[in-house]
N, CA, C and O atoms as a GROMACS GRO file, in nm:
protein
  360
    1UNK      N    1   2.978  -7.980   2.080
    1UNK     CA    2   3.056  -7.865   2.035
    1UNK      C    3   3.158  -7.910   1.930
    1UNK      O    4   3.205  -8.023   1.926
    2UNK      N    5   3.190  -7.800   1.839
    2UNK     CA    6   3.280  -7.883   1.717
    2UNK      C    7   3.390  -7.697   1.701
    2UNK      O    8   3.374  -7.584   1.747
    3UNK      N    9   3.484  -7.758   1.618
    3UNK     CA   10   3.576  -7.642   1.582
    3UNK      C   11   3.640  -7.668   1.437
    3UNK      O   12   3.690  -7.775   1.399
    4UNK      N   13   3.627  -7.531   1.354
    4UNK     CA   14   3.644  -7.502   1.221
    4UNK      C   15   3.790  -7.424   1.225
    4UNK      O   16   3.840  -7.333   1.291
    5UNK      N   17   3.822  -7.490   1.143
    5UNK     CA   18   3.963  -7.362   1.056
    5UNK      C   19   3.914  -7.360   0.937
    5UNK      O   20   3.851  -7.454   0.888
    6UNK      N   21   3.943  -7.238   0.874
    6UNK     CA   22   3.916  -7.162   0.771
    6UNK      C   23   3.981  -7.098   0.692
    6UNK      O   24   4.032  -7.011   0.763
    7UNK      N   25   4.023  -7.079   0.567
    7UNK     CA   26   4.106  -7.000   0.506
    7UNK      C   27   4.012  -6.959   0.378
    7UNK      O   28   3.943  -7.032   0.307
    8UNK      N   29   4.034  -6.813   0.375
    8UNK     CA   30   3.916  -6.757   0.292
    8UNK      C   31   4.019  -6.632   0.204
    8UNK      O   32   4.082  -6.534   0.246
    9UNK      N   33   3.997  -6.696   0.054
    9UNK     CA   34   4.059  -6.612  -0.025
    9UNK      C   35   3.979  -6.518  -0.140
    9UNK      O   36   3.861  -6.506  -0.174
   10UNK      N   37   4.083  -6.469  -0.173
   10UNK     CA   38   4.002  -6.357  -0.282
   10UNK      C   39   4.055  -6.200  -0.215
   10UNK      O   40   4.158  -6.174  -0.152
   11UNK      N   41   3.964  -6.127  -0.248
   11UNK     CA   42   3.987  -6.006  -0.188
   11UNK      C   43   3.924  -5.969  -0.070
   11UNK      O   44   3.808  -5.932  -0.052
   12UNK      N   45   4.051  -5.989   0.036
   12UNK     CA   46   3.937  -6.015   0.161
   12UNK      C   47   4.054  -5.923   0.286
   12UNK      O   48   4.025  -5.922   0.406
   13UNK      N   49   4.142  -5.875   0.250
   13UNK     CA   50   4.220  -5.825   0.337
   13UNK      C   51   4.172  -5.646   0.252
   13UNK      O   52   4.136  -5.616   0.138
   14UNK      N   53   4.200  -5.552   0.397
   14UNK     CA   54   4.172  -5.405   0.319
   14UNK      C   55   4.030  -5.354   0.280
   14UNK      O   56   3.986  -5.257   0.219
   15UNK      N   57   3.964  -5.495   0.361
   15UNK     CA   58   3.774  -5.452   0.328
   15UNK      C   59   3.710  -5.463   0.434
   15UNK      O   60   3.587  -5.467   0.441
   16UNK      N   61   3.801  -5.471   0.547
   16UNK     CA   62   3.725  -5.469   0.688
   16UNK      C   63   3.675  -5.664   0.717
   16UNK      O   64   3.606  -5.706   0.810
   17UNK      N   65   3.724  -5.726   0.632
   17UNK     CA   66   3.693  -5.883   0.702
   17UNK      C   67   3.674  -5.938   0.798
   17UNK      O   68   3.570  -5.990   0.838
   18UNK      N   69   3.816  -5.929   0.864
   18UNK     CA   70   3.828  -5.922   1.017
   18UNK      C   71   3.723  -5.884   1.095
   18UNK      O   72   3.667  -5.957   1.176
   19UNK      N   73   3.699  -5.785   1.074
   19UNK     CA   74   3.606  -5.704   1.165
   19UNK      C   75   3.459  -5.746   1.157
   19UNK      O   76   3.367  -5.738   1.239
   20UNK      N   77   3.464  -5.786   1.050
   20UNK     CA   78   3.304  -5.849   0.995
   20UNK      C   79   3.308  -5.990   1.081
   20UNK      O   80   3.233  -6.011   1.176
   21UNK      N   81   3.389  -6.065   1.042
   21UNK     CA   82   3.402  -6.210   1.130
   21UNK      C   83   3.368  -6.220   1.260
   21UNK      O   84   3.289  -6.300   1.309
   22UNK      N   85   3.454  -6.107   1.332
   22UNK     CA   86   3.453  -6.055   1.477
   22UNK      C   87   3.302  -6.049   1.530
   22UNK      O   88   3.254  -6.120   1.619
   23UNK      N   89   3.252  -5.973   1.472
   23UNK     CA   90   3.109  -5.930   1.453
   23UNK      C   91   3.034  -6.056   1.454
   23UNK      O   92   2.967  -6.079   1.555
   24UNK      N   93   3.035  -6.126   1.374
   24UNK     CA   94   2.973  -6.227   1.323
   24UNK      C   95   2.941  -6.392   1.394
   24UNK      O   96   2.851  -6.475   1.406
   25UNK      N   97   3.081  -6.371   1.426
   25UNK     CA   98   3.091  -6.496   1.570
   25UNK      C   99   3.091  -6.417   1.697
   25UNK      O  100   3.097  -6.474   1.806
   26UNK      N  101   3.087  -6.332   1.689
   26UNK     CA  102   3.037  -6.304   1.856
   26UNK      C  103   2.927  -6.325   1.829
   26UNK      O  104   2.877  -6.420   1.888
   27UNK      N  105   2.846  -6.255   1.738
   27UNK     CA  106   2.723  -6.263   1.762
   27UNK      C  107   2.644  -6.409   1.778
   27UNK      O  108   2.548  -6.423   1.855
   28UNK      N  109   2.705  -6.531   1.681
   28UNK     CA  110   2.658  -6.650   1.727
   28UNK      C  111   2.729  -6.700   1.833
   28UNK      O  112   2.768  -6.812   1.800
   29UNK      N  113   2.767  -6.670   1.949
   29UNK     CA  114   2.844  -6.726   2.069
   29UNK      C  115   2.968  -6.787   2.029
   29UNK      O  116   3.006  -6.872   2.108
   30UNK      N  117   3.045  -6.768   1.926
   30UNK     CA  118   3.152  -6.835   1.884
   30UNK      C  119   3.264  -6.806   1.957
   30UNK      O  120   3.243  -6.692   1.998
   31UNK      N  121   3.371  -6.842   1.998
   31UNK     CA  122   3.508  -6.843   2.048
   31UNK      C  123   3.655  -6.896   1.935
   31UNK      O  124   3.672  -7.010   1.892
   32UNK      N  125   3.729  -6.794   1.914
   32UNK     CA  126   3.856  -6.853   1.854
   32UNK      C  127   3.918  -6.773   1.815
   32UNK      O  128   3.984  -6.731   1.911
   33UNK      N  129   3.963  -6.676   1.653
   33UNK     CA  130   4.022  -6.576   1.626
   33UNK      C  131   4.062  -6.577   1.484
   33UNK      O  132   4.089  -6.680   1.422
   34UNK      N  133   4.067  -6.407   1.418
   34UNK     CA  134   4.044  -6.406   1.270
   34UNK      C  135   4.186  -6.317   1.235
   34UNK      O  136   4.200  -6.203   1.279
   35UNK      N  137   4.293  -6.385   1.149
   35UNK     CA  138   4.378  -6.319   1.106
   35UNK      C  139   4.432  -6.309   0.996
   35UNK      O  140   4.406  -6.388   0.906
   36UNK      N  141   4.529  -6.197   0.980
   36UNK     CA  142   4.548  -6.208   0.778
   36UNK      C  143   4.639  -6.302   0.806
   36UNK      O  144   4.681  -6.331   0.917
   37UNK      N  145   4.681  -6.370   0.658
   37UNK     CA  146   4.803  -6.448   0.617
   37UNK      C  147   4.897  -6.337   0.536
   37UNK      O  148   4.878  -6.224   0.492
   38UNK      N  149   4.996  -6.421   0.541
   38UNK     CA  150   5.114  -6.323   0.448
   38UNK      C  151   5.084  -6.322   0.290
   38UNK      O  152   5.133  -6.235   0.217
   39UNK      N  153   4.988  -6.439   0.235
   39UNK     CA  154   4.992  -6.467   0.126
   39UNK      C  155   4.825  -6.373   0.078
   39UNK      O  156   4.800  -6.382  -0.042
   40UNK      N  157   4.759  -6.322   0.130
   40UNK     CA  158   4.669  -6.212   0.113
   40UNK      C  159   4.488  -6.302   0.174
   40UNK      O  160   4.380  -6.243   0.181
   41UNK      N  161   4.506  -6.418   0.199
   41UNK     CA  162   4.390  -6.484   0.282
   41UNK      C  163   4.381  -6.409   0.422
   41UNK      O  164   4.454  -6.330   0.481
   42UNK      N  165   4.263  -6.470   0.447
   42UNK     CA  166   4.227  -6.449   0.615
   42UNK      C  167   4.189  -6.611   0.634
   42UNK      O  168   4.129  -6.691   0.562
   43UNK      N  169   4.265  -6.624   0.794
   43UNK     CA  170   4.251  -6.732   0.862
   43UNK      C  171   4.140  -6.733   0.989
   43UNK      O  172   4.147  -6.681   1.100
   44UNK      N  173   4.057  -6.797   0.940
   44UNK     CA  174   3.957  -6.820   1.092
   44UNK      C  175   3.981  -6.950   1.180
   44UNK      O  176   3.993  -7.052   1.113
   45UNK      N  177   3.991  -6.963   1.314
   45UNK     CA  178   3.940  -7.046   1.380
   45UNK      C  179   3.827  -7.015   1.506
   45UNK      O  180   3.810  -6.930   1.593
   46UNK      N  181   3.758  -7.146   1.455
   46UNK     CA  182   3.646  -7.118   1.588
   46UNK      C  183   3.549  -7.218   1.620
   46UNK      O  184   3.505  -7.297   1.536
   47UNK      N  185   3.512  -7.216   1.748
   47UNK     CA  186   3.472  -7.333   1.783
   47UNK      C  187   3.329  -7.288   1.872
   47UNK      O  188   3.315  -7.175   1.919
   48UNK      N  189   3.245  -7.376   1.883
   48UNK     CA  190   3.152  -7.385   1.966
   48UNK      C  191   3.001  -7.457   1.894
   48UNK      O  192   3.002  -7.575   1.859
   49UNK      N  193   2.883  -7.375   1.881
   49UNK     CA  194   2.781  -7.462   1.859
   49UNK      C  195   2.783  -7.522   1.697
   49UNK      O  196   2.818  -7.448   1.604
   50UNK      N  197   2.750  -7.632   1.680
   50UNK     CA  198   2.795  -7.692   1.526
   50UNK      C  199   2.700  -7.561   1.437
   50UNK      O  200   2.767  -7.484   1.368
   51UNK      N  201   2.572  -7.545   1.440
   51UNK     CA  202   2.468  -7.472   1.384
   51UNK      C  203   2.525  -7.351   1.333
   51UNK      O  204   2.537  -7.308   1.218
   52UNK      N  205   2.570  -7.289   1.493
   52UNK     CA  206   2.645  -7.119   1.481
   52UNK      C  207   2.788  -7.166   1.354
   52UNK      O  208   2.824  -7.074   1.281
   53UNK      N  209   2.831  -7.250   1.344
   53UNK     CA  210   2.948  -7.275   1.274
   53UNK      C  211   2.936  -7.291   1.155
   53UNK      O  212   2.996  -7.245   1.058
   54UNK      N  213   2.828  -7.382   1.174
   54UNK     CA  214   2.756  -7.350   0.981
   54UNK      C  215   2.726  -7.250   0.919
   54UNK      O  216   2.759  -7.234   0.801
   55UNK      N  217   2.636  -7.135   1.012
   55UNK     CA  218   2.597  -6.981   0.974
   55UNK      C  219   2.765  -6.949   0.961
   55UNK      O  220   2.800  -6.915   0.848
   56UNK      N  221   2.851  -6.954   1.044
   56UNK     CA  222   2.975  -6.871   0.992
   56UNK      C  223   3.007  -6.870   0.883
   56UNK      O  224   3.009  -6.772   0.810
   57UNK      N  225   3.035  -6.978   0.856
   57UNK     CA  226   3.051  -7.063   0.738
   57UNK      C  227   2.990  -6.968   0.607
   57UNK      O  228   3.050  -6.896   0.526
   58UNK      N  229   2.870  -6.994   0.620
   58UNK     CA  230   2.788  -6.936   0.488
   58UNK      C  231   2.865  -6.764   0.498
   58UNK      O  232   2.928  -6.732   0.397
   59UNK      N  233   2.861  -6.680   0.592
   59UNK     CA  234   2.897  -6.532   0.632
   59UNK      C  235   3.004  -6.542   0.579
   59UNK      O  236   3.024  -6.440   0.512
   60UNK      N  237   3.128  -6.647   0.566
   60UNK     CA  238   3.273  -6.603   0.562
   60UNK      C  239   3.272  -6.593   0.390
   60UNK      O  240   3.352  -6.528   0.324
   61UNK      N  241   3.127  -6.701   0.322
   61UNK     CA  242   3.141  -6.704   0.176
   61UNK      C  243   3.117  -6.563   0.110
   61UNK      O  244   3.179  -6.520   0.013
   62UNK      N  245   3.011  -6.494   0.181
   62UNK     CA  246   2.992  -6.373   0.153
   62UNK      C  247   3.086  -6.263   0.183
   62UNK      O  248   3.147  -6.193   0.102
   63UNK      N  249   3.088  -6.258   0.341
   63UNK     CA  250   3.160  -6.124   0.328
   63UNK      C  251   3.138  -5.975   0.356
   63UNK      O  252   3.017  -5.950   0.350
   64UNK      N  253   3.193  -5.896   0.376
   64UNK     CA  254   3.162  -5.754   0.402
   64UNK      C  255   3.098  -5.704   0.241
   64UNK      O  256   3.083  -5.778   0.144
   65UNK      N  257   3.070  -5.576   0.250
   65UNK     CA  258   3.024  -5.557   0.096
   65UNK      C  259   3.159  -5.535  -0.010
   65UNK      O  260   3.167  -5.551  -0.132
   66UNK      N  261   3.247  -5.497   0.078
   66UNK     CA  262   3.381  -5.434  -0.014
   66UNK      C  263   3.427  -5.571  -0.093
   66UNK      O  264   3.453  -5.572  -0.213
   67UNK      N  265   3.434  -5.687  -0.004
   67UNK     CA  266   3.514  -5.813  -0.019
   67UNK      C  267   3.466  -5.884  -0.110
   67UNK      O  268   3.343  -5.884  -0.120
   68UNK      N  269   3.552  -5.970  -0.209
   68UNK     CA  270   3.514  -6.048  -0.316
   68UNK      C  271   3.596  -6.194  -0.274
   68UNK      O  272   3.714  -6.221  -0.293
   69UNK      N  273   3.517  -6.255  -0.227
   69UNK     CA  274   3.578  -6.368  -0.155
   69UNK      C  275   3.548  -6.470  -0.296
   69UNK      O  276   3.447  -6.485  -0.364
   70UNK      N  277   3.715  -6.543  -0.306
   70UNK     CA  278   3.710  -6.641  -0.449
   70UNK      C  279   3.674  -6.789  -0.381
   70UNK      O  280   3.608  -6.872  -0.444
   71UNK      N  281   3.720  -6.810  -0.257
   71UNK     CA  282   3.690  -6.936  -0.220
   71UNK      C  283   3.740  -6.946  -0.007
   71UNK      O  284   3.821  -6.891   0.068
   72UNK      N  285   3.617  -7.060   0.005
   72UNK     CA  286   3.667  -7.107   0.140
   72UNK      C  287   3.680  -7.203   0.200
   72UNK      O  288   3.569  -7.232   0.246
   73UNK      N  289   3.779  -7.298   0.239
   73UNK     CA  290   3.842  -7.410   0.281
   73UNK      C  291   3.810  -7.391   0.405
   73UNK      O  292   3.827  -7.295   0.480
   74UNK      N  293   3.735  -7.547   0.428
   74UNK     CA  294   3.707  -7.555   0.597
   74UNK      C  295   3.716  -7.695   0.608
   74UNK      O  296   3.656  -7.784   0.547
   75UNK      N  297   3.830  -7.699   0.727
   75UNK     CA  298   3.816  -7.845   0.815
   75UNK      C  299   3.777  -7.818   0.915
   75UNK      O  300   3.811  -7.714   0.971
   76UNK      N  301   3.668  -7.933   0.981
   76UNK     CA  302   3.588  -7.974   1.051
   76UNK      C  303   3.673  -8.059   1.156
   76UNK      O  304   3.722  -8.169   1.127
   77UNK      N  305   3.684  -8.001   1.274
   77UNK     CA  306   3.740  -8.122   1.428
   77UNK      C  307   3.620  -8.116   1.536
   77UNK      O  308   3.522  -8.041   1.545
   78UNK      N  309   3.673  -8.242   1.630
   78UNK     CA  310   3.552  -8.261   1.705
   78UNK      C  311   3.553  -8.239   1.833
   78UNK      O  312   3.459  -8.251   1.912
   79UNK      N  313   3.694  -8.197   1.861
   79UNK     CA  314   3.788  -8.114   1.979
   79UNK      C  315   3.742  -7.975   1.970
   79UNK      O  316   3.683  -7.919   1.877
   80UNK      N  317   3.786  -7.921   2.101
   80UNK     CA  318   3.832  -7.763   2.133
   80UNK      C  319   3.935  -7.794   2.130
   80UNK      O  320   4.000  -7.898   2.122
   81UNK      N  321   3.961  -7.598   2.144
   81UNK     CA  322   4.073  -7.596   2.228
   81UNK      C  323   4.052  -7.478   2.310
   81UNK      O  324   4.140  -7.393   2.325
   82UNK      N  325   3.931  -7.472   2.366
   82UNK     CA  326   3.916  -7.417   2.506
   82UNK      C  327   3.916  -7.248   2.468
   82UNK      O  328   3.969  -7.220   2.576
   83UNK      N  329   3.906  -7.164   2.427
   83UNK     CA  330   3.939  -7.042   2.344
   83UNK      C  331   3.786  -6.986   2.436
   83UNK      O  332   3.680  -7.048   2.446
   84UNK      N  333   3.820  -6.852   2.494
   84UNK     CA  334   3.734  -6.794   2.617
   84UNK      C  335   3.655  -6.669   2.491
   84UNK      O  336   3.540  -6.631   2.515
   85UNK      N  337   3.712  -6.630   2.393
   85UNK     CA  338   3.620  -6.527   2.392
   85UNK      C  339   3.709  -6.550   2.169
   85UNK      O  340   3.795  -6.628   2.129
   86UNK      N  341   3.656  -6.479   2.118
   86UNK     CA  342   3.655  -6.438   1.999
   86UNK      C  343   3.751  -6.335   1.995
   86UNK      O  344   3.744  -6.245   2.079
   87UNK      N  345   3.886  -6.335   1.864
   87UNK     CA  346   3.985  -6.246   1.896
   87UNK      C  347   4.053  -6.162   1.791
   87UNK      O  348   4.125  -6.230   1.718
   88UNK      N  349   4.053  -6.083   1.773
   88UNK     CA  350   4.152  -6.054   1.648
   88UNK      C  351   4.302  -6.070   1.655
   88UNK      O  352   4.361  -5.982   1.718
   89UNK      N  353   4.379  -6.174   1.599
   89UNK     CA  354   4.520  -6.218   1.576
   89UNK      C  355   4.597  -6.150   1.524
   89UNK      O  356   4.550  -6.137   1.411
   90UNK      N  357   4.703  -6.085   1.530
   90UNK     CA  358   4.783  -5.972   1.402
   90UNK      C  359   4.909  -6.080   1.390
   90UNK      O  360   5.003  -6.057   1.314
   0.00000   0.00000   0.00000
């Protein structure tokens, strides 16, 4: 099992992101949580199968249809941190 943080910019707040993410790692069994920043990014963390983390990965480059994502920063750890279900953060 491995765990990603994420920060994904561009136009990604006001297009339903969140909600897409939500969607997206539940659906690959993921655990952790997707929130805006003050500075107009969305922050992901999440952890579980390396594979499902890669598919996120590629999903967070894309995006909902509204969203114009300019770029996404991901570090890679080899820890949890134990996170029971997938969450939206405010």
């Amino acid at each position: 099992m491995s765990r990603i943080m994420a920060r994904v910019s561009g136009i990604v707040q006001g297009v339903g992101f969140r909600y897409f993410v939500i969607r997206k790692a539940t659906a690959y069994g993921l655990r952790g949580y997707v929130r805006n920043c003050f500075d107009g990014d969305v922050e992901v963390e999440a952890e579980g199968d390396k594979l499902m983390l890669e598919q996120l990965i590629e999903d967070l480059g894309r995006g909902p249809i509204c969203a114009k994502v300019k770029n996404v920063e991901t570090e890679w750890f080899d820890d949890e941190k134990g996170y029971r279900t997938f969450t939206l953060e405010t």
